[in-house]
C-alpha positions as CSV (number, residue, x, y, z in Angstrom):
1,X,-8.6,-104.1,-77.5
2,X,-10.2,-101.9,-75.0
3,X,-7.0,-101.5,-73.0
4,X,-4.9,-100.8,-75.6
5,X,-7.5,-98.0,-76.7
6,X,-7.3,-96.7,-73.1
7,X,-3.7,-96.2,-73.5
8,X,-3.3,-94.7,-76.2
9,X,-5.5,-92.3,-75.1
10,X,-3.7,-92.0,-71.6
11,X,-0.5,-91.5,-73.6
12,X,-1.8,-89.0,-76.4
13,X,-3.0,-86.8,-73.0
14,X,0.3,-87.3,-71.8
15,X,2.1,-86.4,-74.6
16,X,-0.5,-83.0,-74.6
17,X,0.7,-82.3,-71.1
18,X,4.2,-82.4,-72.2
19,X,3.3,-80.0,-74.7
20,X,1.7,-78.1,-71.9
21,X,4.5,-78.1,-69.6
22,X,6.6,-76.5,-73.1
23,X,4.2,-73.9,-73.6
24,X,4.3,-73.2,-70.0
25,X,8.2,-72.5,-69.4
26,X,8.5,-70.9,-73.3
27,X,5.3,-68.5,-73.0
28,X,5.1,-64.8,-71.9
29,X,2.2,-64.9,-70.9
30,X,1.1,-63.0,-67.7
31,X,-0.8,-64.7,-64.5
32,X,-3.7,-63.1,-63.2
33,X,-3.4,-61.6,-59.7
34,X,-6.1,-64.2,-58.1
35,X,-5.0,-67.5,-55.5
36,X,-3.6,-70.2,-57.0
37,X,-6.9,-73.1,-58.4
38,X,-9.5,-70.4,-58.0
39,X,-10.3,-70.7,-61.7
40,X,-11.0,-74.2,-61.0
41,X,-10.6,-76.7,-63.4
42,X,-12.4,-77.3,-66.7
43,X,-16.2,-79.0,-66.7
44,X,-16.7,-81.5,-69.9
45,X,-18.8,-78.3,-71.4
46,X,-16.1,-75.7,-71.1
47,X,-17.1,-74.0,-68.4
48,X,-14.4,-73.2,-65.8
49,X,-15.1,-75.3,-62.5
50,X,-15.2,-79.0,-61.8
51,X,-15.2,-82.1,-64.3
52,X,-19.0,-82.4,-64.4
53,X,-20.1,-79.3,-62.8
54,X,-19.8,-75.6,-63.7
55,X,-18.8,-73.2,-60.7
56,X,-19.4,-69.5,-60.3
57,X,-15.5,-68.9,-61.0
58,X,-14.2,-67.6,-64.2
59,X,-11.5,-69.4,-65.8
60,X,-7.7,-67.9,-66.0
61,X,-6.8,-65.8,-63.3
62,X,-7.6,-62.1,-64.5
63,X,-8.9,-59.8,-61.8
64,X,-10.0,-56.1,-62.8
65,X,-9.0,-54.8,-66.3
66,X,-7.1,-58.4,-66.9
67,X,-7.8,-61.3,-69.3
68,X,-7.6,-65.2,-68.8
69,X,-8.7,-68.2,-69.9
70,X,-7.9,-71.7,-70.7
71,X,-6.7,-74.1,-72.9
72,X,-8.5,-77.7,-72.2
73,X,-8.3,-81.9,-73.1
74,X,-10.6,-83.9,-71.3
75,X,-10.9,-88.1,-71.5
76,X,-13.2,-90.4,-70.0
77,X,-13.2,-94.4,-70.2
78,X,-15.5,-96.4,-68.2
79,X,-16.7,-100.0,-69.0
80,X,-18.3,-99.6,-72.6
81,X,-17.8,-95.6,-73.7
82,X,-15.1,-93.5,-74.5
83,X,-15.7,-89.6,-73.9
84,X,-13.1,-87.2,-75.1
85,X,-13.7,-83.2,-74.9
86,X,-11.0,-80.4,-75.7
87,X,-11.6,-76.7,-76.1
88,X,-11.2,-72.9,-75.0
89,X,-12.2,-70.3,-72.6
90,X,-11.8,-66.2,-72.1
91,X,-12.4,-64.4,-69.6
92,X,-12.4,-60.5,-68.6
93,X,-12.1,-58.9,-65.6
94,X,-13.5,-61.9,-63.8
95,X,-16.5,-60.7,-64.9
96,X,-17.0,-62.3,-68.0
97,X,-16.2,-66.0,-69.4
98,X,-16.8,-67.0,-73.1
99,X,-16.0,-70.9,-73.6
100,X,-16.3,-73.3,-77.0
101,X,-16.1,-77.2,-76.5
102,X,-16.2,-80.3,-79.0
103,X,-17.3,-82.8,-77.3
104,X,-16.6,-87.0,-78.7
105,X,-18.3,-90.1,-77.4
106,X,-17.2,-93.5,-78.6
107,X,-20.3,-96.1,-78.6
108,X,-18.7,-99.3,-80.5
109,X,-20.4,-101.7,-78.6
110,X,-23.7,-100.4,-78.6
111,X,-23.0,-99.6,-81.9
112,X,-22.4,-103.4,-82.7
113,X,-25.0,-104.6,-80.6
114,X,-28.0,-102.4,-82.3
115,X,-26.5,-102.3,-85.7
116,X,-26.6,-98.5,-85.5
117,X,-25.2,-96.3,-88.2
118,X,-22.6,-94.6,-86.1
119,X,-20.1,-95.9,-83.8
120,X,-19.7,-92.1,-82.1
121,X,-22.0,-89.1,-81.1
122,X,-20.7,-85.6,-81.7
123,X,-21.6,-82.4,-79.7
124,X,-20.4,-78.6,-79.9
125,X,-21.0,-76.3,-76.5
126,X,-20.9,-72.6,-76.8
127,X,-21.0,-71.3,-73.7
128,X,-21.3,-67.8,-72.1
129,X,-21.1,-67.4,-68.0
130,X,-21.6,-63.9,-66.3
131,X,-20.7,-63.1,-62.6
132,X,-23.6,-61.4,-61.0
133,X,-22.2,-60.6,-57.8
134,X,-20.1,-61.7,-54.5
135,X,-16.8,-63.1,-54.4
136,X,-15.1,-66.3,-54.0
137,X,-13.1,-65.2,-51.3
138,X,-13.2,-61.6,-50.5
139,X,-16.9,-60.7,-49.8
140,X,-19.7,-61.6,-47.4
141,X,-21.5,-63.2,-49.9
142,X,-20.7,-66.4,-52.5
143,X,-19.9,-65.5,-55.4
144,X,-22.4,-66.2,-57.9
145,X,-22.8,-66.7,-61.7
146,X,-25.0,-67.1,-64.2
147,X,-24.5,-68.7,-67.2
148,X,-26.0,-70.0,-71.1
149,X,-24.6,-73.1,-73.2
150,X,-26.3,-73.8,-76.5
151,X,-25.0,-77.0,-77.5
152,X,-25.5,-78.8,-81.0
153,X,-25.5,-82.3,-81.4
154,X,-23.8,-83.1,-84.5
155,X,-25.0,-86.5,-86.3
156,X,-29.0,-86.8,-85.0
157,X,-29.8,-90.0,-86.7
158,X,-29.0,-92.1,-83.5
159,X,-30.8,-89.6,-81.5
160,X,-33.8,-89.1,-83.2
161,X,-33.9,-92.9,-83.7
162,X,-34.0,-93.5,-80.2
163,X,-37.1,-90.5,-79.8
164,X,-35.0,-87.4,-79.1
165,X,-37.2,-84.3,-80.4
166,X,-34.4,-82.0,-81.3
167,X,-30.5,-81.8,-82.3
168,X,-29.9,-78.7,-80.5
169,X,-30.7,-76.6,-77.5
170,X,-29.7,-74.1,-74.7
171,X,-28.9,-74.8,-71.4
172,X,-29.0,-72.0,-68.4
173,X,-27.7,-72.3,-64.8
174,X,-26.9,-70.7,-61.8
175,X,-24.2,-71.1,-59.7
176,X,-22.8,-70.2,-56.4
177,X,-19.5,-70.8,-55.2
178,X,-17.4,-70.3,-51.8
179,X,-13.9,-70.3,-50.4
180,X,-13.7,-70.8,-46.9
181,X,-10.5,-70.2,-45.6
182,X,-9.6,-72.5,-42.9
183,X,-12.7,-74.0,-43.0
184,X,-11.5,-77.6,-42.9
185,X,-9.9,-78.7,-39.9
186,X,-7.9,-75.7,-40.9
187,X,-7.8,-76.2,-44.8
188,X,-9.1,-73.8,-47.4
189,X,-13.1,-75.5,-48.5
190,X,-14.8,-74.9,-51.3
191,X,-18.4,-75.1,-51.6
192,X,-19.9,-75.0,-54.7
193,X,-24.4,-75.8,-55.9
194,X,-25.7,-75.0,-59.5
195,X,-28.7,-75.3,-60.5
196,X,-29.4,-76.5,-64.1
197,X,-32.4,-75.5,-66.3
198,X,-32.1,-78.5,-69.1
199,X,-33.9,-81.3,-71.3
200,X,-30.4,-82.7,-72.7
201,X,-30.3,-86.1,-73.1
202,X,-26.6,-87.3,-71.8
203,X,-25.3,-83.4,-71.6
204,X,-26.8,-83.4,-75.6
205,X,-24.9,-86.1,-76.6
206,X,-27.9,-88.1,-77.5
207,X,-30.3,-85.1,-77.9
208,X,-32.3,-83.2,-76.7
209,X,-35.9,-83.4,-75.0
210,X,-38.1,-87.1,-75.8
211,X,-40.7,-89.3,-75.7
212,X,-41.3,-89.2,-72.1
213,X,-40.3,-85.4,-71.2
214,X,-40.0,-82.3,-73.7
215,X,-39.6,-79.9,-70.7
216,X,-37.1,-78.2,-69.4
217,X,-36.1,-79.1,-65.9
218,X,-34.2,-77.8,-62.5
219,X,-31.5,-79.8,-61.7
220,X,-29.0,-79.9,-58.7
221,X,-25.3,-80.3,-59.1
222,X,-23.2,-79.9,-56.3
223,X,-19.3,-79.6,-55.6
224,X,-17.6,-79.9,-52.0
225,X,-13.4,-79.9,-52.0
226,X,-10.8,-79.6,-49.7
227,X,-7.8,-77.9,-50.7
228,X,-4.9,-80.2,-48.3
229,X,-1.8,-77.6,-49.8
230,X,-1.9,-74.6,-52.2
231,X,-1.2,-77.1,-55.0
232,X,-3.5,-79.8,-54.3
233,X,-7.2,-80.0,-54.1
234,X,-9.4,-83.4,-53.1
235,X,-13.3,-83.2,-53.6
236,X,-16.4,-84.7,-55.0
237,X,-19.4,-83.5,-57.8
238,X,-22.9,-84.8,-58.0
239,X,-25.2,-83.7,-61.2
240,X,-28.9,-84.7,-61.7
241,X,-30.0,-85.8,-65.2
242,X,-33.2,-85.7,-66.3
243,X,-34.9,-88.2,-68.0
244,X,-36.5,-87.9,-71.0
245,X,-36.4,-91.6,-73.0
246,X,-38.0,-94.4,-72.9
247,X,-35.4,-96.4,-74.4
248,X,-32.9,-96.1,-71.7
249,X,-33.1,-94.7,-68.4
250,X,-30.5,-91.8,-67.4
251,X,-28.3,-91.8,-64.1
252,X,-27.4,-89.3,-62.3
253,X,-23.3,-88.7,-62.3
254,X,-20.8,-88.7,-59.8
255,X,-17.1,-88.8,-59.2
256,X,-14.3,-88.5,-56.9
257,X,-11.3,-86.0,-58.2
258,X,-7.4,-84.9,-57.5
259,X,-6.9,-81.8,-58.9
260,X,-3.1,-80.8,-58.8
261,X,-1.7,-76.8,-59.7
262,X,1.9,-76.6,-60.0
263,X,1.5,-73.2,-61.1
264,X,-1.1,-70.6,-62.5
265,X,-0.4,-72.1,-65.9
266,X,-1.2,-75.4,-65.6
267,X,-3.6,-77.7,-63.6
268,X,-3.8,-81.6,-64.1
269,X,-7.8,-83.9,-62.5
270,X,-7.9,-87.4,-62.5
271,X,-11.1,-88.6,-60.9
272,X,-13.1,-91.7,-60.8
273,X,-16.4,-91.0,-62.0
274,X,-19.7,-93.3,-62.0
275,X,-22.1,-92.6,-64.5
276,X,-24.4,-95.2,-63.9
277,X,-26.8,-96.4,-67.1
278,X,-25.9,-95.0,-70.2
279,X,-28.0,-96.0,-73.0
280,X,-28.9,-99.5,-71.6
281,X,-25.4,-100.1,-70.5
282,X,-25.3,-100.1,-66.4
283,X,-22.5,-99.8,-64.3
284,X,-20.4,-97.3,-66.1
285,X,-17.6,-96.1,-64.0
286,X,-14.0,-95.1,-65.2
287,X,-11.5,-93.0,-65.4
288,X,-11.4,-89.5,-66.1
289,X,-8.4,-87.4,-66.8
290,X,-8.2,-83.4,-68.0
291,X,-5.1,-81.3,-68.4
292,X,-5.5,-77.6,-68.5
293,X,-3.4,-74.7,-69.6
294,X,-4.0,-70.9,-67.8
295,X,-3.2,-68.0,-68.3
């Protein structure tokens, strides 16, 4: 039953990306002036950057009085959960990023298992980013961001059942992010830390704050990627979690991505990601696929 789940979701975000691919040939719309990928990809929480970690980079491609954004669908299938995001970002200027994101997690088996009321957790991001100074690729310094997601966990029972304190909350970070040209045995590097200020229990997903910690924390994520061709980049992410629960530990996540840019307009990451224990399940590791459309 699993597998057939897995592909229908593998063929409803290939069916998307077909629609993308449409959009992409039919559409008017203008491509910013910067390099091909700096946008990045899209994170889980909107935010333009890696899969699991936001970058300093604003999504699209606009560069002085120009706007971009993105278009995103994001799926996730390890052993027990299914994770689905989709959403929207603007940006302005490259200054500026505005991002919304509905968020989906499937937990049948737990569900069965506890005899919980749900069988899925719900969660909506609003996010706001604001580059503060620097430049990817064209100044002395990183360029760095700062940015605000208040998130809002939308059915609370499970949650609060298992000792979260609240169903919504804001999460702020910094990030700073760097294109080295050459700077891989002669390919283009990027080098990307962000530093989370959080109590979210599984991004929000299953609340936020708990019995064991009701502060906010600092938190490392990190990104390192090699861009092999204009087109293609290899990397990995690594994001701390806290740990606020008693009634399940929290891992921290990592994964190992392919992101490929045909064009300015559309970008397609598979990765495999391990996400460790997730609400008393170990070993969770999966797939994770995102398609993206730019403009």
């Amino acid at each position: 039953m699993q597998i057939g789940s897995t592909s229908r979701r593998l063929l409803q975000l290939l069916g998307l990306s077909s629609l993308l691919l449409a959009a992409t040939a039919l559409s008017p719309a203008f491509a910013g002036d910067r390099l091909l990928a700096t946008g990045g990809a899209t994170s889980i929480e909107g935010a333009a950057g890696g899969g699991i970690v936001p970058w300093a980079v604003m999504s699209g491609y606009a560069t002085r009085e120009q706007w971009g954004g993105d278009v995103f669908a994001t799926h996730v299938d390890t052993r027990d959960y299914r994770f689905d995001s989709f959403g929207a970002s603007f940006s302005y200027a490259n200054r500026v990023e505005l991002s919304v994101a509905r968020q989906r997690l499937d937990i049948g088996r737990l569900s069965r298992q506890l005899s919980l009321p749900d069988s899925s957790l719900h969660q909506d991001v609003f996010g706001l980013k604001v580059r503060l100074f620097g430049d990817l690729v064209y100044d002395r310094l990183p360029q760095v961001s700062a940015g605000l997601q208040h998130k809002r966990q939308r059915n609370f029972t499970i949650p609060q059942t298992v000792g979260a304190r609240r169903s919504s909350d804001e999460d702020a970070y910094i990030s700073a992010s760097r294109l080295v040209l050459g700077g891989a045995f002669g390919y283009n590097l990027l080098l990307n830390g962000t530093l989370r200020y959080s109590r979210a229990n599984q991004t929000g997903l299953l609340g936020f704050g708990g019995d064991r910690n009701d502060q906010h924390d600092w938190l490392g994520e990190a990104s390192v990627a090699v861009m092999p061709s204009p087109h293609w980049v290899v990397g990995v992410e690594y994001r701390q979690k806290p740990d606020n629960l008693s009634f399940a530990r929290e891992s921290d996540w990592k994964d190992i991505f392919v992101g490929y840019f045909p064009n300015k307009h559309l970008a397609v990451v598979a990765a495999w990601a391990d996400l460790g224990s997730i609400a008393t399940l170990d070993d969770q590791t999966g797939m994770y696929l995102s398609l993206q459309l730019s403009y």
